[in-house]
Residue, then its C-alpha position, 0 to 999 in steps of 0.5 A: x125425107x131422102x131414100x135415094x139410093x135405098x131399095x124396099x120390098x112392100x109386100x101386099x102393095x098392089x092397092x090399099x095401105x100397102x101402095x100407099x107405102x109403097x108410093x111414098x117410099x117411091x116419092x122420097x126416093x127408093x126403089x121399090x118392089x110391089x108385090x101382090x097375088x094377081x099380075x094385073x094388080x102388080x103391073x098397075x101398081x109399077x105403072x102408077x108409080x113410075x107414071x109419078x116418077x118413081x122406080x118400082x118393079x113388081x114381083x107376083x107372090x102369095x106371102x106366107x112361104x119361105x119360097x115367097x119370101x126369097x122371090x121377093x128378095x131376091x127380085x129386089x136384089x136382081x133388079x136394083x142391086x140390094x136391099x135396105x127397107x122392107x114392108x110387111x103388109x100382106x094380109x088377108x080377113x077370114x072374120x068369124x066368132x071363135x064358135x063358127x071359125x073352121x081350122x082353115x079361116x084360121x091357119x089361111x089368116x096366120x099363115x099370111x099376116x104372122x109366118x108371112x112377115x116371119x118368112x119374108x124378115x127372115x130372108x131380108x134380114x140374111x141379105x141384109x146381114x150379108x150387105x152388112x149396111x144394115x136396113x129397116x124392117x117395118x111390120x105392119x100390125x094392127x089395134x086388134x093385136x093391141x086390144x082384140x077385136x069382136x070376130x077376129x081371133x085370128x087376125x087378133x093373133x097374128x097382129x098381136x104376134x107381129x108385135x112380139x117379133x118386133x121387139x125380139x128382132x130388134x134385139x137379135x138384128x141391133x148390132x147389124x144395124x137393123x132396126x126393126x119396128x110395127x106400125x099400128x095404121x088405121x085409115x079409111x079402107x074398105x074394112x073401115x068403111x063398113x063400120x057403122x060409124x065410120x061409114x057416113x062421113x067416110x062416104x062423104x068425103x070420098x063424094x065430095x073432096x072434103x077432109x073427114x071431119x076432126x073427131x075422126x082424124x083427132x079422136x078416133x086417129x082415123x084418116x086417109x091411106x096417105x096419112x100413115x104413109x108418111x110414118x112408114x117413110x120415116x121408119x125407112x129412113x136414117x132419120x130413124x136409125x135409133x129407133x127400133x122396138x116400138x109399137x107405133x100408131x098412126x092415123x088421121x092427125x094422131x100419131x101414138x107410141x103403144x106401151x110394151x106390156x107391163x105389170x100393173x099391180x103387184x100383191x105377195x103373199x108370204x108363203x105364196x097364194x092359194x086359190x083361197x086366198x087370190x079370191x079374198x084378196x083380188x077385189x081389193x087387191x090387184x083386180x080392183x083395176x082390171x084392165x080393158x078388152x076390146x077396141x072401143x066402139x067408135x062414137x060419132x058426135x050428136x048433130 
């Protein structure tokens, strides 16, 4: 894939899935903004990629601002003269049960992960605009905005929320020529490694070289951080110039297109439904199938 030419902004890139978004990008071709809270982390992140020989500049900031936004977009602007892909992978975890989750574990997680990606897609999509070349937005979600997850009702949210901007900005930004997607990742992090299934063949094969084993790269789509960089790196590219709207998975071997949400079963009743009358008809009617919850639990298979 070619991205020569092209600049990306990869918010939340000075380790983990985000550098590994952002040295792919930066290994097919772009320039590439990093972006982290901590200087450090961001100048051994631009020394990484350039040490690979690539182009990258870094720009220190806490995504979540409009301020923020604008730094990184404007970075990107002064050092390579314009922006056409960016990134959204900022985030945090503030993981508590809905009964002992403060107000401030809640807004520091949305404020990262959902008004970060408002902000910072709000500033490329006017630079953007403004360039009239179009671009890319990528928004990075999750499987818990997909299904929820047990301790993460902010996270949940804002995940889930990414998504819905997705679809509604693939509208309003479409005749621009931006398109605009989420990208639900799973991979071996430092998050996935404390899942107790996960966790044996995950420390296995970071001791010993070894890829995991195929019922984690097949059946869970679990894999390494470089295995859903190659997806971010198609999103960016003008190989992916129709597609815009998606929700799309990707880890280990697997590679997923979530459904939009949808109705699933429909029942009327004339004159409309009384309490009553939901309750007499639901077993057999439109709750015979109720839908799941949840991501399911991983199962390792028996040795």
């Amino acid at each position: 894939m070619d991205l020569h030419g092209k600049v990306a902004v990869v918010t939340g890139s000075g380790r983990g899935l985000g550098l590994g978004y952002a040295r792919a990008l930066a290994a097919a071709g772009a320039a590439v903004v990093v972006n982290d809270v901590d200087r450090e982390t961001v100048d051994a992140a631009v020394a990484a990629i350039r040490a690979e020989g690539g182009t990258a500049a870094g720009a220190v900031a806490a995504v979540g601002n409009s301020a923020a936004a604008q730094e990184l977009v404007d970075t990107a602007v002064r050092e390579f003269g314009r922006l056409d892909v960016l990134v959204t992978n900022a985030g945090i975890l503030r993981d508590r049960v809905l009964w002992k989750m403060t107000d401030d574990d809640f807004d520091d997680v949305v404020r990262v992960h959902l008004r970060g990606t408002f902000t910072c897609a709000r500033a490329a999509a006017v630079r953007m605009r403004e360039q009239g070349t179009g671009g890319r937005l990528v928004l990075v979600s999750s499987p818990a905005g997909q299904r929820g997850n047990f301790g993460q009702t902010n996270y949940a949210a804002a995940k889930a929320g990414i998504v819905a901007m997705a679809r509604t900005w693939a509208m309003e930004l479409g005749r621009a020529g931006i398109t605009v997607n989420a990208v639900v990742p799973v991979a071996a992090t430092e998050m996935t490694k404390t899942i107790p299934a996960f966790a044996p063949a995950i420390e296995e094969s970071e001791r010993t070289g070894t890829p995991l084993p195929d019922w984690l790269r097949k059946r869970e789509g679990l894999g390494t951080v470089e295995d859903v960089a190659g997806l971010v790196t198609f999103l960016a590219s003008d190989a992916a110039k129709d597609v815009t709207g998606q929700a799309i998975g990707i880890g280990g071997d697997r590679l997923a297109l979530w459904a939009h949400p949808k109705e699933k079963a429909v029942d009327f009743a004339d004159g409309g439904w009384s309490a009553e009358a939901i309750a007499d008809r639901w077993p057999a009617g439109i709750g015979a199938e109720p839908e799941t919850y949840g991501i399911p639990a991983p199962q390792a298979p028996e040795a």
